[in-house]
C-alpha positions in Angstrom: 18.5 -196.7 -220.8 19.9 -193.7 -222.7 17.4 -192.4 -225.5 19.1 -191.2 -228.8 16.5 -189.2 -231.0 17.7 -189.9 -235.1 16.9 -187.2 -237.5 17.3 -187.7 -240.6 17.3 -185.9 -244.0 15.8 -188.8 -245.8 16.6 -186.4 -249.7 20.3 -186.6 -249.1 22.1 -189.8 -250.6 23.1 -192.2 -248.1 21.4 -190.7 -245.3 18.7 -193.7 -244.5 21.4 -195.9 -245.0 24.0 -194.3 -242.7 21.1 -193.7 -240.0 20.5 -197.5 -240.2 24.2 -198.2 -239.4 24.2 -195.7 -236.5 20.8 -197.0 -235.0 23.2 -200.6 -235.0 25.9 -198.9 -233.4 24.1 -197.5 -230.9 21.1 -200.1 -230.1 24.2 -202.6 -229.8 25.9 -200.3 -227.2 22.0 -200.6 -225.2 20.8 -197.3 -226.3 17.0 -197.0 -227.6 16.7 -195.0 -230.9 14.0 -192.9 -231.6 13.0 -191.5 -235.3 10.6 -189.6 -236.6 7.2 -190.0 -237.8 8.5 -188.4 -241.0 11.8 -191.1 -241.8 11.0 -193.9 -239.7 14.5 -196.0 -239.6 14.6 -199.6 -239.4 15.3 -200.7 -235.6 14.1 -197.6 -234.0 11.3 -196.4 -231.6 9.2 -194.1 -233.8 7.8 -191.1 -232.3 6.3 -188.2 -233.8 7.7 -184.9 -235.2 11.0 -183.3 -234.7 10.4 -181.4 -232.2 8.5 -184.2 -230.0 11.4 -186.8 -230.6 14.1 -184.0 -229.5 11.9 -183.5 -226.1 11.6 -187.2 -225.4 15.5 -188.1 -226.4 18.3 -187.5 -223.6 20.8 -186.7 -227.3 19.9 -185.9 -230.6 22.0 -186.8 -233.7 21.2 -185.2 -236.9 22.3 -186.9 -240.6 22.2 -184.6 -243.5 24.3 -181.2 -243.8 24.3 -177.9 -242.1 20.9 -177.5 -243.1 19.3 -180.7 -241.1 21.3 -179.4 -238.1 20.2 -175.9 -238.2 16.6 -177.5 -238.8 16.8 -179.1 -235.7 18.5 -176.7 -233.7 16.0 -174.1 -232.6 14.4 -177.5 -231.0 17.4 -178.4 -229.0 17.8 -175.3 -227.9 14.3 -174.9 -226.2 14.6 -178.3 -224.8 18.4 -178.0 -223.6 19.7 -181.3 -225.1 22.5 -181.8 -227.0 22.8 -182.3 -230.6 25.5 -183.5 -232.8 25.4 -183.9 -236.6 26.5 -186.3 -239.0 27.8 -184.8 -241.9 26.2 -185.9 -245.7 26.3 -182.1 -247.0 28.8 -180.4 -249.3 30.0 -178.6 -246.4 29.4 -178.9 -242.9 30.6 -176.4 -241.1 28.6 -177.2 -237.9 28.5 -181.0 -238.5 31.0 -182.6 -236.0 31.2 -186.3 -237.5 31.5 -187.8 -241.3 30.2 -190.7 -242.7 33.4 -192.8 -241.8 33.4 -191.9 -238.6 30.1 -193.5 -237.3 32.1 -196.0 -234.6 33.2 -192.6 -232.6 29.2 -192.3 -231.8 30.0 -195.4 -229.0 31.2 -192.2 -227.5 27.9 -190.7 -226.6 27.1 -193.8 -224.5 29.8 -192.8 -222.1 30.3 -189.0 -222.0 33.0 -189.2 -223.5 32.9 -185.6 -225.7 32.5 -182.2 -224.9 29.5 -180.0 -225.3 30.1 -176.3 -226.9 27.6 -173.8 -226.4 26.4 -171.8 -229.3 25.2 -168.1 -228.8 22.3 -167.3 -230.6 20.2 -164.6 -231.8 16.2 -163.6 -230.8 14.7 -161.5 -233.7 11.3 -159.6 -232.7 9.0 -158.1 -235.7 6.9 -155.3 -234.3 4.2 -153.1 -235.7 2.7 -151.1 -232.9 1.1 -153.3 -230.3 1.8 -156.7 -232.1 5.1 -158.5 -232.4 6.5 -162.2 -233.2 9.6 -163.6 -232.2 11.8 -165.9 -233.5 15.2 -167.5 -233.2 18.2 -167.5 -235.0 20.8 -170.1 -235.4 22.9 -168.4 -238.4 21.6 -165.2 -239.3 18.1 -162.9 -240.0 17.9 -161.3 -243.3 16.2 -158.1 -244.3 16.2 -157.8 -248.3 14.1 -156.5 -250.9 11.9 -158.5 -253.2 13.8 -159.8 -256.0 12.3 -157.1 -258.4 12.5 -154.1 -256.5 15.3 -151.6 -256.4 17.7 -151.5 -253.0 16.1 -150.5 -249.8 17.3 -148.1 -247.2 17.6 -149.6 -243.7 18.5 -147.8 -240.7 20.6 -149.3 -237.7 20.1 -148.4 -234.4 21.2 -149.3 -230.4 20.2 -148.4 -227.4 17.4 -146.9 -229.1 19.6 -144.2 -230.8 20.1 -144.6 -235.1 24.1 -145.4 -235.9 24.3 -145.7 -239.3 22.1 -146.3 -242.8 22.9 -149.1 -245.5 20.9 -148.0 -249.0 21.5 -151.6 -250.1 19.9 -155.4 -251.2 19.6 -156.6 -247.9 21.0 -156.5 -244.4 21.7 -159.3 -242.5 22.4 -160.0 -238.4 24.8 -163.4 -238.0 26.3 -165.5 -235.0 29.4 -166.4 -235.0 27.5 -170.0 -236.2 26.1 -167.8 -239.3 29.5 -165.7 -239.8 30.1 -169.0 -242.3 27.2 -169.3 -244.0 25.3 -166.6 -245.8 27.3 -163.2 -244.1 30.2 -165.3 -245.8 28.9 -165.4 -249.3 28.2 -161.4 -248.8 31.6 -160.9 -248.2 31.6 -161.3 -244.5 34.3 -162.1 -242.0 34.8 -165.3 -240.2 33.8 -165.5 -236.6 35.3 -168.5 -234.4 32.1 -170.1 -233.5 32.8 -169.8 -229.8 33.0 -166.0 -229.8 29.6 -164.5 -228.7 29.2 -161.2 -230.7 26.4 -159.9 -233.1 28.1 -159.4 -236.7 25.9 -156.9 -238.8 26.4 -157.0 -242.7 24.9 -155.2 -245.3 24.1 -157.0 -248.3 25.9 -155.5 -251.7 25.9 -152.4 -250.3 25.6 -148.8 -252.6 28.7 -147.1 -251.4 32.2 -147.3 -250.9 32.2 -146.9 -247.5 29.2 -149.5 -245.9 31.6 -151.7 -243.6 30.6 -154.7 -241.5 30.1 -154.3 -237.6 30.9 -156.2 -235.3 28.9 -155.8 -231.5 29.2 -157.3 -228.4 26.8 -159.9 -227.0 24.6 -157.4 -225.0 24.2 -155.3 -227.6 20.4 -154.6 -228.8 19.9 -153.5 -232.2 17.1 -152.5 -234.1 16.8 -152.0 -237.9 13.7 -150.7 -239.8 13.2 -150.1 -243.4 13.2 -146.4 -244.7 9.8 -144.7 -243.0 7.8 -143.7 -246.3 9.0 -146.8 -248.6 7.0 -148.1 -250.6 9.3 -151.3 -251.7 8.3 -154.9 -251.0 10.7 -156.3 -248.9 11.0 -159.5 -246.6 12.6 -160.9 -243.2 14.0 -164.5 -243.4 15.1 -166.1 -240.3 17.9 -169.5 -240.9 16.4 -169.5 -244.6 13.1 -171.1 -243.1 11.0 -168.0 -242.5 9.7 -165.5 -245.4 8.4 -162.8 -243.3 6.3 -159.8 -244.8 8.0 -156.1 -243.9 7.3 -152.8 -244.5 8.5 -149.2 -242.9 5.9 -149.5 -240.3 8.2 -152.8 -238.5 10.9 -152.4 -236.3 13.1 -155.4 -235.9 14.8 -156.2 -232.8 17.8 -158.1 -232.6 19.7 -159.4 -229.0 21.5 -162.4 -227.9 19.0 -164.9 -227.6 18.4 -166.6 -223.7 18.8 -169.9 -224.7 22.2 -172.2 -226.5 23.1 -174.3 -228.8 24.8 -177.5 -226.7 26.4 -178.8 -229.8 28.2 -182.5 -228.9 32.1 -181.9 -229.9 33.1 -185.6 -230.5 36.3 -185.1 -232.6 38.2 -182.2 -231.8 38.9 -180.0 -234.7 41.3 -176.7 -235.5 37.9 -174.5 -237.1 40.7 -172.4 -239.3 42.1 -175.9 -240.4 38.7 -177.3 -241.3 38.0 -173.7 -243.2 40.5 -174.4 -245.5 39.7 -177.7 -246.0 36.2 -177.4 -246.4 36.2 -174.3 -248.9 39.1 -175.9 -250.9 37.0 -179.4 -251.2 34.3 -177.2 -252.8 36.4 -174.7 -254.8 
Protein backbone atom coordinates (compact mmCIF):
# COMPACT_ATOMS: atom_id res chain seq x y z
CA UNK A 1 0.00 0.00 0.00
CA UNK A 2 1.43 3.32 -1.06
CA UNK A 3 1.72 5.84 1.95
CA UNK A 4 0.89 9.56 1.13
CA UNK A 5 2.18 11.93 4.03
CA UNK A 6 -0.58 15.27 4.02
CA UNK A 7 0.84 18.53 5.16
CA UNK A 8 -1.20 20.97 5.61
CA UNK A 9 -1.23 24.78 6.35
CA UNK A 10 -4.17 24.56 8.54
CA UNK A 11 -4.11 29.13 8.60
CA UNK A 12 -4.75 29.33 4.88
CA UNK A 13 -8.54 29.29 3.86
CA UNK A 14 -9.70 26.20 2.50
CA UNK A 15 -6.70 24.19 3.23
CA UNK A 16 -8.42 21.50 5.89
CA UNK A 17 -11.12 21.35 3.56
CA UNK A 18 -9.15 20.70 0.35
CA UNK A 19 -6.78 18.17 2.37
CA UNK A 20 -10.11 16.32 3.33
CA UNK A 21 -11.11 16.03 -0.40
CA UNK A 22 -7.57 14.79 -1.35
CA UNK A 23 -7.32 12.30 1.59
CA UNK A 24 -10.94 10.87 -0.31
CA UNK A 25 -9.30 10.90 -3.56
CA UNK A 26 -6.55 9.16 -2.54
CA UNK A 27 -7.77 6.62 0.26
CA UNK A 28 -10.50 5.69 -2.56
CA UNK A 29 -7.64 4.92 -5.04
CA UNK A 30 -6.14 2.38 -1.85
CA UNK A 31 -3.56 4.75 -0.70
CA UNK A 32 -3.12 5.27 3.32
CA UNK A 33 -2.82 9.07 4.26
CA UNK A 34 -0.78 10.11 6.91
CA UNK A 35 -1.04 13.78 8.66
CA UNK A 36 0.47 15.39 11.14
CA UNK A 37 0.27 15.60 14.76
CA UNK A 38 -0.14 19.33 14.27
CA UNK A 39 -3.50 19.26 11.57
CA UNK A 40 -4.77 15.99 11.97
CA UNK A 41 -7.24 15.47 8.75
CA UNK A 42 -10.29 13.48 8.95
CA UNK A 43 -9.66 9.90 7.40
CA UNK A 44 -5.93 9.81 7.87
CA UNK A 45 -3.26 7.91 9.76
CA UNK A 46 -1.87 10.48 12.20
CA UNK A 47 1.78 10.44 12.88
CA UNK A 48 3.86 12.94 14.45
CA UNK A 49 5.81 15.99 13.20
CA UNK A 50 6.70 17.05 9.75
CA UNK A 51 9.57 15.69 9.46
CA UNK A 52 8.55 12.13 10.92
CA UNK A 53 5.50 11.88 8.60
CA UNK A 54 7.80 12.80 5.48
CA UNK A 55 10.35 9.75 6.62
CA UNK A 56 7.53 7.29 7.06
CA UNK A 57 5.47 8.40 3.63
CA UNK A 58 6.65 6.91 0.12
CA UNK A 59 5.11 10.83 -1.40
CA UNK A 60 4.51 13.86 0.31
CA UNK A 61 1.80 16.45 -0.82
CA UNK A 62 1.91 19.81 0.65
CA UNK A 63 -1.52 22.33 0.77
CA UNK A 64 -0.84 25.89 1.40
CA UNK A 65 1.54 28.19 -0.82
CA UNK A 66 5.14 28.42 -1.62
CA UNK A 67 5.77 28.85 1.89
CA UNK A 68 4.21 25.26 3.19
CA UNK A 69 6.36 23.79 0.42
CA UNK A 70 9.51 25.40 1.11
CA UNK A 71 8.64 24.40 4.90
CA UNK A 72 8.64 21.07 4.00
CA UNK A 73 11.29 20.83 1.66
CA UNK A 74 14.55 20.76 3.51
CA UNK A 75 12.73 17.39 4.97
CA UNK A 76 12.22 15.79 1.64
CA UNK A 77 15.28 16.52 0.64
CA UNK A 78 17.16 14.62 3.50
CA UNK A 79 14.76 11.79 3.21
CA UNK A 80 14.82 11.63 -0.81
CA UNK A 81 10.98 11.50 -1.38
CA UNK A 82 9.16 13.38 -3.51
CA UNK A 83 6.95 16.27 -2.81
CA UNK A 84 4.38 18.04 -4.69
CA UNK A 85 2.33 21.02 -3.55
CA UNK A 86 -1.16 22.05 -3.76
CA UNK A 87 -1.41 25.50 -4.32
CA UNK A 88 -3.78 27.84 -1.71
CA UNK A 89 -1.19 30.85 -1.77
CA UNK A 90 -1.23 34.13 -3.79
CA UNK A 91 1.34 32.83 -5.88
CA UNK A 92 2.87 29.56 -6.19
CA UNK A 93 5.55 29.51 -8.02
CA UNK A 94 6.81 26.05 -6.84
CA UNK A 95 3.23 24.60 -6.31
CA UNK A 96 2.50 22.16 -9.16
CA UNK A 97 -1.42 21.61 -8.71
CA UNK A 98 -4.49 24.21 -7.76
CA UNK A 99 -7.41 23.71 -5.93
CA UNK A 100 -9.43 22.48 -9.00
CA UNK A 101 -7.18 20.18 -10.01
CA UNK A 102 -7.33 17.65 -7.06
CA UNK A 103 -8.59 14.52 -9.47
CA UNK A 104 -4.98 14.67 -11.30
CA UNK A 105 -3.56 13.46 -7.71
CA UNK A 106 -5.07 9.68 -8.96
CA UNK A 107 -1.82 10.23 -10.84
CA UNK A 108 0.48 9.63 -8.02
CA UNK A 109 -0.97 6.12 -7.53
CA UNK A 110 0.45 5.10 -10.84
CA UNK A 111 3.59 6.99 -11.64
CA UNK A 112 2.18 8.72 -13.85
CA UNK A 113 4.24 12.36 -13.50
CA UNK A 114 7.72 13.28 -13.63
CA UNK A 115 10.03 14.17 -10.83
CA UNK A 116 12.35 17.49 -11.29
CA UNK A 117 15.23 17.85 -9.24
CA UNK A 118 15.86 21.04 -7.57
CA UNK A 119 19.59 22.24 -6.81
CA UNK A 120 20.01 23.60 -3.65
CA UNK A 121 22.24 25.57 -1.58
CA UNK A 122 24.34 24.51 1.89
CA UNK A 123 25.15 27.66 3.95
CA UNK A 124 27.97 27.24 6.78
CA UNK A 125 28.38 30.10 9.67
CA UNK A 126 31.91 29.86 11.02
CA UNK A 127 33.66 31.69 13.77
CA UNK A 128 36.96 29.98 14.34
CA UNK A 129 36.57 26.42 15.35
CA UNK A 130 32.72 26.36 15.44
CA UNK A 131 30.31 26.28 12.54
CA UNK A 132 26.49 25.34 11.79
CA UNK A 133 25.11 24.42 8.65
CA UNK A 134 22.02 24.83 7.04
CA UNK A 135 20.12 24.45 3.84
CA UNK A 136 18.65 26.45 1.45
CA UNK A 137 15.71 26.06 -0.72
CA UNK A 138 15.37 29.79 -2.02
CA UNK A 139 17.94 31.93 -0.83
CA UNK A 140 20.35 33.03 2.46
CA UNK A 141 20.23 36.59 3.37
CA UNK A 142 22.94 38.65 4.99
CA UNK A 143 21.32 42.18 6.06
CA UNK A 144 21.66 44.62 8.67
CA UNK A 145 19.34 45.17 11.58
CA UNK A 146 16.45 47.29 10.59
CA UNK A 147 18.01 50.35 12.37
CA UNK A 148 21.48 50.29 11.44
CA UNK A 149 23.09 51.95 8.49
CA UNK A 150 24.28 49.60 5.29
CA UNK A 151 26.89 47.11 5.88
CA UNK A 152 29.90 46.29 3.80
CA UNK A 153 30.20 42.70 2.72
CA UNK A 154 32.92 41.16 0.97
CA UNK A 155 32.65 38.27 -1.76
CA UNK A 156 35.01 35.90 -2.20
CA UNK A 157 35.80 32.26 -4.28
CA UNK A 158 38.20 30.00 -4.17
CA UNK A 159 39.29 31.61 -1.15
CA UNK A 160 40.35 34.82 -3.03
CA UNK A 161 37.92 38.35 -2.33
CA UNK A 162 36.07 39.35 -5.94
CA UNK A 163 34.18 42.11 -5.16
CA UNK A 164 32.52 44.42 -2.06
CA UNK A 165 28.69 45.45 -1.89
CA UNK A 166 28.37 48.58 0.87
CA UNK A 167 24.70 47.77 0.84
CA UNK A 168 21.26 46.57 3.07
CA UNK A 169 21.82 43.12 2.62
CA UNK A 170 23.17 40.48 0.28
CA UNK A 171 21.49 37.60 -0.62
CA UNK A 172 22.72 33.91 -2.30
CA UNK A 173 19.44 32.28 -4.42
CA UNK A 174 18.75 28.96 -6.45
CA UNK A 175 17.30 29.14 -9.36
CA UNK A 176 13.96 28.01 -6.92
CA UNK A 177 14.77 31.45 -4.97
CA UNK A 178 15.62 33.49 -8.28
CA UNK A 179 11.48 34.17 -7.86
CA UNK A 180 11.08 34.95 -4.66
CA UNK A 181 13.00 37.39 -2.57
CA UNK A 182 16.22 38.04 -5.20
CA UNK A 183 13.04 38.95 -7.36
CA UNK A 184 11.60 41.62 -5.19
CA UNK A 185 15.43 43.06 -4.97
CA UNK A 186 15.49 43.48 -8.45
CA UNK A 187 16.81 40.10 -9.43
CA UNK A 188 16.74 38.09 -12.65
CA UNK A 189 14.73 35.08 -13.26
CA UNK A 190 16.38 31.73 -13.31
CA UNK A 191 14.51 28.63 -15.04
CA UNK A 192 14.29 26.50 -12.02
CA UNK A 193 16.00 23.70 -13.74
CA UNK A 194 19.28 25.58 -14.29
CA UNK A 195 21.77 24.78 -11.42
CA UNK A 196 23.86 28.02 -10.77
CA UNK A 197 24.35 30.18 -7.60
CA UNK A 198 22.83 33.81 -8.33
CA UNK A 199 24.45 36.40 -5.86
CA UNK A 200 22.47 39.75 -5.34
CA UNK A 201 23.15 42.58 -3.33
CA UNK A 202 20.36 44.06 -1.60
CA UNK A 203 19.66 47.99 -2.60
CA UNK A 204 23.00 48.45 -3.20
CA UNK A 205 25.08 52.04 -2.69
CA UNK A 206 26.45 52.54 -6.07
CA UNK A 207 25.80 52.61 -9.62
CA UNK A 208 27.78 49.96 -10.54
CA UNK A 209 26.79 46.77 -7.81
CA UNK A 210 25.54 44.19 -10.54
CA UNK A 211 24.11 40.74 -9.84
CA UNK A 212 26.36 37.50 -10.39
CA UNK A 213 25.62 34.72 -11.64
CA UNK A 214 28.13 31.32 -10.79
CA UNK A 215 28.23 28.03 -11.75
CA UNK A 216 27.09 25.08 -9.57
CA UNK A 217 30.60 24.27 -8.25
CA UNK A 218 31.35 27.46 -7.38
CA UNK A 219 32.24 28.06 -3.44
CA UNK A 220 31.64 31.41 -2.10
CA UNK A 221 32.25 32.97 0.90
CA UNK A 222 30.94 36.39 2.18
CA UNK A 223 31.90 38.11 5.53
CA UNK A 224 30.75 41.36 6.92
CA UNK A 225 33.45 44.26 6.98
CA UNK A 226 36.39 43.05 9.59
CA UNK A 227 36.13 45.93 12.32
CA UNK A 228 32.15 46.57 12.07
CA UNK A 229 30.49 47.26 14.67
CA UNK A 230 26.72 47.02 13.05
CA UNK A 231 24.19 44.50 14.14
CA UNK A 232 23.45 42.42 11.37
CA UNK A 233 21.68 38.90 10.72
CA UNK A 234 21.69 35.63 8.42
CA UNK A 235 18.29 34.28 7.47
CA UNK A 236 18.03 31.11 5.74
CA UNK A 237 14.21 30.44 3.53
CA UNK A 238 12.88 33.24 5.88
CA UNK A 239 12.87 30.58 8.85
CA UNK A 240 16.28 31.24 10.37
CA UNK A 241 17.33 34.71 12.19
CA UNK A 242 20.89 34.02 12.71
CA UNK A 243 23.25 36.41 14.85
CA UNK A 244 26.44 37.81 12.59
CA UNK A 245 29.22 39.86 13.11
CA UNK A 246 32.79 40.54 11.23
CA UNK A 247 34.33 37.66 13.05
CA UNK A 248 31.80 34.94 10.73
CA UNK A 249 32.59 33.69 7.51
CA UNK A 250 29.76 32.31 5.50
CA UNK A 251 30.12 29.66 3.13
CA UNK A 252 27.92 29.04 0.36
CA UNK A 253 28.11 25.75 -2.30
CA UNK A 254 25.67 23.68 -4.04
CA UNK A 255 24.20 21.64 -1.48
CA UNK A 256 24.65 17.46 -1.77
CA UNK A 257 21.25 16.74 -1.59
CA UNK A 258 17.73 17.67 -4.20
CA UNK A 259 14.64 18.70 -4.24
CA UNK A 260 12.49 15.70 -6.16
CA UNK A 261 9.63 17.96 -6.78
CA UNK A 262 6.51 15.71 -8.43
CA UNK A 263 5.64 17.61 -11.95
CA UNK A 264 2.05 16.38 -12.39
CA UNK A 265 0.83 19.06 -15.00
CA UNK A 266 3.32 20.18 -17.31
CA UNK A 267 3.70 23.89 -17.32
CA UNK A 268 5.73 26.60 -19.73
CA UNK A 269 7.57 28.48 -16.30
CA UNK A 270 7.72 31.87 -18.52
CA UNK A 271 3.90 31.34 -19.24
CA UNK A 272 3.06 30.76 -15.62
CA UNK A 273 5.43 34.06 -14.83
CA UNK A 274 3.20 36.11 -16.51
CA UNK A 275 0.30 34.77 -15.37
CA UNK A 276 1.12 34.54 -11.90
CA UNK A 277 2.65 38.27 -11.51
CA UNK A 278 -0.28 39.61 -13.60
CA UNK A 279 -3.01 37.80 -11.22
CA UNK A 280 -1.29 39.66 -8.39
CA UNK A 281 -0.51 43.01 -10.10
Amino acid sequence: MMKIGLLVNQDKKRAVEAAEQITRILTHDGAEVISSKACPISGTTVGGTAEEVIAACDIAVTVGGDGTIIHNAKFAALYDKPLLGVNLGRIGFVANIEPDELEELRRLLTGDYRIQRRMLLEITKTRGDDSVTYTAVNEAVIHRDSLSSMVDISVGIGGERIISYRADGMLFATPTGSTAYSFSAGGPVIEPEMRCILLNPVCPHALSSRQVVFGEDAVLTARVHPGSTLKCYMTVDGQNFVPMSSEDIVTVKKSPMELPLIILKEKNFYKLLNEKLKENH
